[in-house]
N, CA and C atoms as an extended XYZ file, in Angstrom:
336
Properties=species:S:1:pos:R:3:atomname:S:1:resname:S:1:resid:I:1 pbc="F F F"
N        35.310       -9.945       -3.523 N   UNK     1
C        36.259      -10.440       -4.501 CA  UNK     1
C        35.502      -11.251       -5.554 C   UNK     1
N        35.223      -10.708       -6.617 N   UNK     2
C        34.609      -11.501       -7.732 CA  UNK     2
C        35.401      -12.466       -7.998 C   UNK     2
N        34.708      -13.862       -8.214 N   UNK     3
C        35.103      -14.567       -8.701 CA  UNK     3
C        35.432      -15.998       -7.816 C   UNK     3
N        35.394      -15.556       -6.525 N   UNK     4
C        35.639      -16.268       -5.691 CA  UNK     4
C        34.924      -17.788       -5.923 C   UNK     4
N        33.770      -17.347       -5.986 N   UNK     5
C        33.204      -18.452       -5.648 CA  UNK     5
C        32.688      -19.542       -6.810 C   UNK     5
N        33.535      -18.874       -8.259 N   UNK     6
C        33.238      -19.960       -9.245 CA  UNK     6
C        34.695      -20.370       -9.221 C   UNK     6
N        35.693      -19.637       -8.507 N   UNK     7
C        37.329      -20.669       -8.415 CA  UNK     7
C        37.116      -21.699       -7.478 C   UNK     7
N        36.570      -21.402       -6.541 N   UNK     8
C        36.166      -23.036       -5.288 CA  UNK     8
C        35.185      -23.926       -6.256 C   UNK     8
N        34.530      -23.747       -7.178 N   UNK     9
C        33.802      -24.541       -7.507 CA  UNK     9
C        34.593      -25.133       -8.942 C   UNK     9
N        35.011      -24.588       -9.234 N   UNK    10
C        36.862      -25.333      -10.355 CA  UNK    10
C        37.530      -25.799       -9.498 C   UNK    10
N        37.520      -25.290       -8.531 N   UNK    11
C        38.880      -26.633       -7.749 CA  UNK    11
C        38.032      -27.598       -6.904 C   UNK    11
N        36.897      -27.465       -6.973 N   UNK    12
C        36.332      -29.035       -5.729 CA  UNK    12
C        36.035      -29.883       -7.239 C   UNK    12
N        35.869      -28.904       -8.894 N   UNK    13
C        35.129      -30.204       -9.950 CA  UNK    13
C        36.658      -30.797       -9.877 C   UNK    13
N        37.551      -30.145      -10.189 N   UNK    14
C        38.899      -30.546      -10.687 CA  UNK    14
C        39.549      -31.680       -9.192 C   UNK    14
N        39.040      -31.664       -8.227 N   UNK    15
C        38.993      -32.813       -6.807 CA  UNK    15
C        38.251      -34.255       -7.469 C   UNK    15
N        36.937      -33.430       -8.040 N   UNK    16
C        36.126      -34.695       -8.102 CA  UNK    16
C        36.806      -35.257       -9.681 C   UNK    16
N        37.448      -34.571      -10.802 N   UNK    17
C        37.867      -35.267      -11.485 CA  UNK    17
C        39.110      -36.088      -11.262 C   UNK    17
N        39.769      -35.414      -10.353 N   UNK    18
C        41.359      -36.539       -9.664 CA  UNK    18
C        41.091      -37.478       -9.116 C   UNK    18
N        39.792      -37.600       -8.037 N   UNK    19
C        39.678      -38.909       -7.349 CA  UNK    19
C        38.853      -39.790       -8.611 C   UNK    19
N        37.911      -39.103       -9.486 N   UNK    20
C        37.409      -39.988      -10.610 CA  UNK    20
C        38.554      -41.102      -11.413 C   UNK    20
N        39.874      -40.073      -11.730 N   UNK    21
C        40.734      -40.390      -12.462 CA  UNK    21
C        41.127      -41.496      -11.190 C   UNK    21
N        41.360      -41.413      -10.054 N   UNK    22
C        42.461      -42.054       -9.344 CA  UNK    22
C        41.702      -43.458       -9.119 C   UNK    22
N        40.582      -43.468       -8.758 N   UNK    23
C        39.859      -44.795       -8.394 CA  UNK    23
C        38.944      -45.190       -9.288 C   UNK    23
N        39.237      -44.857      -10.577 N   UNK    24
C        38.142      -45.099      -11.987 CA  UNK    24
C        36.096      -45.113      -11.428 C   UNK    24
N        36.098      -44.479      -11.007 N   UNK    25
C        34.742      -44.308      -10.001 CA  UNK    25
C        33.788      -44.217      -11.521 C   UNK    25
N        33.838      -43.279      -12.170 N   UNK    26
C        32.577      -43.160      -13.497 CA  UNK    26
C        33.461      -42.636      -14.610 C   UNK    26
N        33.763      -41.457      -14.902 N   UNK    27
C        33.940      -41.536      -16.038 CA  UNK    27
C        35.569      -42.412      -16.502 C   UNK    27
N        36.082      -42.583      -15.664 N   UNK    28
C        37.331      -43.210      -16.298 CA  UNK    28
C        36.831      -44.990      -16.753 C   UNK    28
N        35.558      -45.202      -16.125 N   UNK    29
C        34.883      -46.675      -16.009 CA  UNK    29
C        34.119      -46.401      -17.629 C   UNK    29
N        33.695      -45.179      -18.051 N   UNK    30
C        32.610      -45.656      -18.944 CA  UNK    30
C        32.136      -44.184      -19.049 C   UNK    30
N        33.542      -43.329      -20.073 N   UNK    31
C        33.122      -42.350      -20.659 CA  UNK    31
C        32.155      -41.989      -21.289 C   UNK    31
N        31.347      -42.477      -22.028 N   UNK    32
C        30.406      -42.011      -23.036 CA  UNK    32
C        29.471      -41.661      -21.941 C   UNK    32
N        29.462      -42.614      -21.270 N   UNK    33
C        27.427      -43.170      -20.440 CA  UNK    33
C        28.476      -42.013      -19.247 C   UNK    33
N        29.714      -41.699      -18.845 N   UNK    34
C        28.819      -40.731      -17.676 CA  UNK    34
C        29.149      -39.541      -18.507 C   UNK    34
N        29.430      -39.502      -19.706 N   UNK    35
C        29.015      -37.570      -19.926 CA  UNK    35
C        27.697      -37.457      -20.440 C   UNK    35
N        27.334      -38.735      -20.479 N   UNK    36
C        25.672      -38.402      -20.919 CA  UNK    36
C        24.771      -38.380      -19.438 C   UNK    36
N        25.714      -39.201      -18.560 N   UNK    37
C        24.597      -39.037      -17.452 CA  UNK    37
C        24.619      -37.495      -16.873 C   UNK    37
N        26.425      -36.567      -17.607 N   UNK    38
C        26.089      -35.627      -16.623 CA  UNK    38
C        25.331      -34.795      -16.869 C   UNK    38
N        25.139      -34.477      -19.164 N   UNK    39
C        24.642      -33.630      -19.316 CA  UNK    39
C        23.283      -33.978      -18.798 C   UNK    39
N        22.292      -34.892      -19.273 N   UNK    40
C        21.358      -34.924      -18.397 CA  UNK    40
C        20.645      -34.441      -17.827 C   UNK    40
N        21.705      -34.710      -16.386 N   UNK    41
C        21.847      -34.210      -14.977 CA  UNK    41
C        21.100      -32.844      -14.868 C   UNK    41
N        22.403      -32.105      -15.503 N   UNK    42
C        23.410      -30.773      -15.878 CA  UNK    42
C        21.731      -30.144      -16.135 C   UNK    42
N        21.506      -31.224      -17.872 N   UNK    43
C        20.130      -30.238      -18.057 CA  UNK    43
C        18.677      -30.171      -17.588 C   UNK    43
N        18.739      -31.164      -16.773 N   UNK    44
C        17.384      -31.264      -15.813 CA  UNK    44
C        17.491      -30.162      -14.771 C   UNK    44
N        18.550      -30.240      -13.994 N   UNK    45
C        18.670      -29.110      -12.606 CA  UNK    45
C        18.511      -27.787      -13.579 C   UNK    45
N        19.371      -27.517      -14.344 N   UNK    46
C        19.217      -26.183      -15.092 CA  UNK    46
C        17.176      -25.640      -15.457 C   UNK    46
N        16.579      -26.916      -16.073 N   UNK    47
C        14.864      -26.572      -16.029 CA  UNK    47
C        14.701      -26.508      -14.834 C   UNK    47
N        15.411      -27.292      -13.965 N   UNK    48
C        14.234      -26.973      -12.484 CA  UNK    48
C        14.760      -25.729      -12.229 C   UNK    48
N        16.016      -25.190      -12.250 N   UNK    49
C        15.953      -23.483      -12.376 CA  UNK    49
C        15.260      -22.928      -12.255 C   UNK    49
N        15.362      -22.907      -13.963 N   UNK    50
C        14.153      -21.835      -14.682 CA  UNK    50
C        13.006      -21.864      -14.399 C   UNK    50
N        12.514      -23.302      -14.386 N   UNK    51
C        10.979      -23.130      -13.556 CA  UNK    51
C        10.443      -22.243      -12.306 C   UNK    51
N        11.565      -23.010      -11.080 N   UNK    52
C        11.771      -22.055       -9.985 CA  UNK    52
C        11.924      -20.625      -10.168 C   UNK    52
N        13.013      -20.805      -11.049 N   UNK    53
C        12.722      -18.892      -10.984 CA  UNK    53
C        11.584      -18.332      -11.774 C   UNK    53
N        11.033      -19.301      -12.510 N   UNK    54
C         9.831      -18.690      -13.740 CA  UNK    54
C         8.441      -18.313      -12.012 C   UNK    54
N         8.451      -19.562      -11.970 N   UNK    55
C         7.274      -19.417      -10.368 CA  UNK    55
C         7.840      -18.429       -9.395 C   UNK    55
N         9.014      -17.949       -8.981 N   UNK    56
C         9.378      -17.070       -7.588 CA  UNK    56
C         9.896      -17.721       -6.743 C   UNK    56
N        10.166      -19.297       -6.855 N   UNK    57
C        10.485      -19.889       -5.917 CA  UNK    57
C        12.197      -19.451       -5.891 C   UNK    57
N        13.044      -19.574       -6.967 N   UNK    58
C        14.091      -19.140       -6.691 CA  UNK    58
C        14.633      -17.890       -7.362 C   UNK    58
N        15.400      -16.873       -6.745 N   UNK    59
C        15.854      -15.895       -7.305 CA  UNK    59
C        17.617      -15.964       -6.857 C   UNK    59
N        18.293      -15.069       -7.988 N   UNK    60
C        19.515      -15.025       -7.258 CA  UNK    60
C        19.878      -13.416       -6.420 C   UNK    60
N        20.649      -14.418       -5.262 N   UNK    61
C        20.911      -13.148       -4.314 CA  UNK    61
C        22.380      -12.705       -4.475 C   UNK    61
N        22.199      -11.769       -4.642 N   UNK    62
C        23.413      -10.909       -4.963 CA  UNK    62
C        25.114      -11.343       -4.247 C   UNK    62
N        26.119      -10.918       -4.288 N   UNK    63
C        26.955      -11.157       -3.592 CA  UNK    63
C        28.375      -10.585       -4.368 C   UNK    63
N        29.190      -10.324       -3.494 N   UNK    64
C        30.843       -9.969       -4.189 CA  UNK    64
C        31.172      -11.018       -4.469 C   UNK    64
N        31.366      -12.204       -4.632 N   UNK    65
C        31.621      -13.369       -4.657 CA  UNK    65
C        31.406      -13.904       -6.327 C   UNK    65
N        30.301      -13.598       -6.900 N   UNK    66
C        29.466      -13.768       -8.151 CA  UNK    66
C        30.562      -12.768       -9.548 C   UNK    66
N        30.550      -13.204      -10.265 N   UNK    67
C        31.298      -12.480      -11.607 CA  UNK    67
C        30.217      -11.575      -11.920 C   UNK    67
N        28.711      -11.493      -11.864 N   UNK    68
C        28.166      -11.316      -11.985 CA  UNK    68
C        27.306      -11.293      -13.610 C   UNK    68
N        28.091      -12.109      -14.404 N   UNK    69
C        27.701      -12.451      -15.094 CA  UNK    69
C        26.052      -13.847      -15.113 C   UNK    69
N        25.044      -13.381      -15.892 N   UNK    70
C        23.847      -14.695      -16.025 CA  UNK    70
C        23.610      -15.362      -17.283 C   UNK    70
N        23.498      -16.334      -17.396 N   UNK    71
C        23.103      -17.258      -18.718 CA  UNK    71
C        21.082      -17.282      -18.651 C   UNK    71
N        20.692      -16.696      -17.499 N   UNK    72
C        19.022      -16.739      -17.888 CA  UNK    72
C        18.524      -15.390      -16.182 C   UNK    72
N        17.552      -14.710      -16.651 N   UNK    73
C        17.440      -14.119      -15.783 CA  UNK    73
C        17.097      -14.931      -14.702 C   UNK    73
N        18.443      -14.318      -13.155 N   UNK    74
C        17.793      -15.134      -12.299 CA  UNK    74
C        19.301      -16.316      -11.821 C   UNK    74
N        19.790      -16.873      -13.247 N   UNK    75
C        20.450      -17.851      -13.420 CA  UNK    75
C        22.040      -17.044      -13.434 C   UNK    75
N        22.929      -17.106      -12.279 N   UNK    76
C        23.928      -16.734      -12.941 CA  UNK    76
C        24.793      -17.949      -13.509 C   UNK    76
N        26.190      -17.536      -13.886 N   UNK    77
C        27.243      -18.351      -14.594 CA  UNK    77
C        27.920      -19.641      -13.528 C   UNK    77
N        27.947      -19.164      -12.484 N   UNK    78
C        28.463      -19.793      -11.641 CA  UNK    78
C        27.262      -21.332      -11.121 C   UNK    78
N        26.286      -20.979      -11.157 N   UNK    79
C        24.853      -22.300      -11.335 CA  UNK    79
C        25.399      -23.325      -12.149 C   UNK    79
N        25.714      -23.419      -12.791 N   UNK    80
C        26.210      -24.186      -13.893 CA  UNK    80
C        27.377      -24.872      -13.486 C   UNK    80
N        28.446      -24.677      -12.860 N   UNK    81
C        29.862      -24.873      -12.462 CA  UNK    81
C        28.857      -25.646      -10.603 C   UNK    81
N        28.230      -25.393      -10.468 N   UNK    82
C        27.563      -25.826       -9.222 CA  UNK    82
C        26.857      -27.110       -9.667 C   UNK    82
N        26.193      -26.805      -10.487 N   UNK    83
C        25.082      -27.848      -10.652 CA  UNK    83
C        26.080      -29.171      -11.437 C   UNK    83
N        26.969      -28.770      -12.412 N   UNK    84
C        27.788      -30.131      -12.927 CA  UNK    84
C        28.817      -30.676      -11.275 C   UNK    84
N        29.422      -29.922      -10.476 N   UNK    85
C        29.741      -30.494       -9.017 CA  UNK    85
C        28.963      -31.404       -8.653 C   UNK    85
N        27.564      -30.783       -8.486 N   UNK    86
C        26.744      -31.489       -7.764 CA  UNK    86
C        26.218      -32.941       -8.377 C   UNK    86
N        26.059      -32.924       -9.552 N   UNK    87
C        25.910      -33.903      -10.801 CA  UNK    87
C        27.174      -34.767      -10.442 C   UNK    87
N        28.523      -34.448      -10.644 N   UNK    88
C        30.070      -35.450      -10.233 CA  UNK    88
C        30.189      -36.152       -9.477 C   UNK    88
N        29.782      -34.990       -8.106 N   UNK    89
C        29.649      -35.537       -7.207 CA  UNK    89
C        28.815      -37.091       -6.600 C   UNK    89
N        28.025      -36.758       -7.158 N   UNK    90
C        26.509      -38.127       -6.935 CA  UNK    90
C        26.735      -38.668       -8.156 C   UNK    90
N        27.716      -38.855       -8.946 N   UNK    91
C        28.084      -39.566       -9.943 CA  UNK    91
C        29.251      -40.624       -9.263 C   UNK    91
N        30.264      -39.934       -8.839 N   UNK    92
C        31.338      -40.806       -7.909 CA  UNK    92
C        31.699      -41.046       -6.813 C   UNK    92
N        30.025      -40.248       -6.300 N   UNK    93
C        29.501      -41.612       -4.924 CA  UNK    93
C        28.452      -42.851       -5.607 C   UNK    93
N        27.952      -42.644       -6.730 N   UNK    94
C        27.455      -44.127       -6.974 CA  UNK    94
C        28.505      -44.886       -7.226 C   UNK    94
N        29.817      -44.424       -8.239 N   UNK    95
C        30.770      -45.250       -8.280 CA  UNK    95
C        31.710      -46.256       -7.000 C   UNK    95
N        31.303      -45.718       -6.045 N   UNK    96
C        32.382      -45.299       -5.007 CA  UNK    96
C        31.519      -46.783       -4.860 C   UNK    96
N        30.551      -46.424       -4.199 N   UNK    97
C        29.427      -47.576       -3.596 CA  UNK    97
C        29.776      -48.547       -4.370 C   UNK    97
N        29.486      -48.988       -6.097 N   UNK    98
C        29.594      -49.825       -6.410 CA  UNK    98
C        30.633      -50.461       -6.433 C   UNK    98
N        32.060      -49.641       -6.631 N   UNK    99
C        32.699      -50.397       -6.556 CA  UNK    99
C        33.296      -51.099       -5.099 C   UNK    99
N        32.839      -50.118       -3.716 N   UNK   100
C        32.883      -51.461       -3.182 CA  UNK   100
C        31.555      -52.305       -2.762 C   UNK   100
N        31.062      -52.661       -3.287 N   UNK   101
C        30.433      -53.763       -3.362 CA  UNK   101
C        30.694      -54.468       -4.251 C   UNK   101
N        31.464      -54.414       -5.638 N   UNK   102
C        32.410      -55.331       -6.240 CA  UNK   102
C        33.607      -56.209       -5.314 C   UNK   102
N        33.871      -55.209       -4.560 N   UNK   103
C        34.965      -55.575       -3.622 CA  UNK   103
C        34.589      -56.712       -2.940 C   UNK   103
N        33.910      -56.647       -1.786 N   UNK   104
C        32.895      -57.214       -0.994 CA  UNK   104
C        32.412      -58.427       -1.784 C   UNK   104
N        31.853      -58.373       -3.108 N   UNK   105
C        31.156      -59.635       -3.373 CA  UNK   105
C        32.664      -60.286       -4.019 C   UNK   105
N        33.805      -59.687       -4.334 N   UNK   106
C        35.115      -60.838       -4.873 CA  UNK   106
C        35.551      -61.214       -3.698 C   UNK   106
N        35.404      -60.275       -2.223 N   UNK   107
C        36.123      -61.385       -1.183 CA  UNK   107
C        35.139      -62.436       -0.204 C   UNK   107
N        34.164      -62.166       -0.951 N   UNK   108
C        33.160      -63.216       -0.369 CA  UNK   108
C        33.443      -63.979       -1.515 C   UNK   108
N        33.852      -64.029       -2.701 N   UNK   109
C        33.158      -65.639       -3.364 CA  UNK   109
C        34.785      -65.994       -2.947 C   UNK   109
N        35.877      -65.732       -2.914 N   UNK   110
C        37.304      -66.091       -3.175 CA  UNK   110
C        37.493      -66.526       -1.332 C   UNK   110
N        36.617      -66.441       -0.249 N   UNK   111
C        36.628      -67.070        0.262 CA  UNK   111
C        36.022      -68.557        0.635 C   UNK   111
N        35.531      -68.626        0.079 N   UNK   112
C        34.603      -69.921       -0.625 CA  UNK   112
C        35.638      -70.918       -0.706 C   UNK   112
């Protein structure tokens, strides 16, 4: 079934943007700085790609799953929809962390 597997990866970003939205974790805290942290992100993993696949280290393996559409030989469409997840993801677990340790340090001083 084409396609499969870039719709799970729209519905876990569209997860990580509801709990973003719900507990202001990054971008609802400080839009500008996290779409810059994601492109970034986004465009660092994308070179380590290409590198990988430029060296042999990574190739893509086929599958019904894939649209089969690629943005670089090697690279399909669906990499991209993976790699910004993966970017969200470790975006609003740093949030997550910090904010509780905001938590933590207001009920330590307010017990004082």
């Amino acid at each position: 079934m084409p396609g499969l597997y870039l719709g799970g990866l729209i519905v876990a970003i569209v997860a990580m943007v509801l709990l973003d939205a719900r507990y202001r974790l990054f971008f609802w805290r400080g839009p500008l700085r996290a779409a810059a942290v994601l492109v970034i992100g986004l465009l660092f993993f994308l070179g380590w790609d290409l590198v990988g696949v430029r060296s042999g280290v990574f190739f893509q393996g086929g599958g019904p799953f894939l649209i089969g559409a690629d943005i670089a030989p090697q690279v399909p469409v669906e990499e991209v929809f993976f790699l910004t997840l993966l970017c969200y993801v470790t975006m609003n677990l740093i949030g997550m962390v910090d904010a509780i340790a905001r938590r933590s340090r207001t009920a330590k001083e307010s017990r004082r």
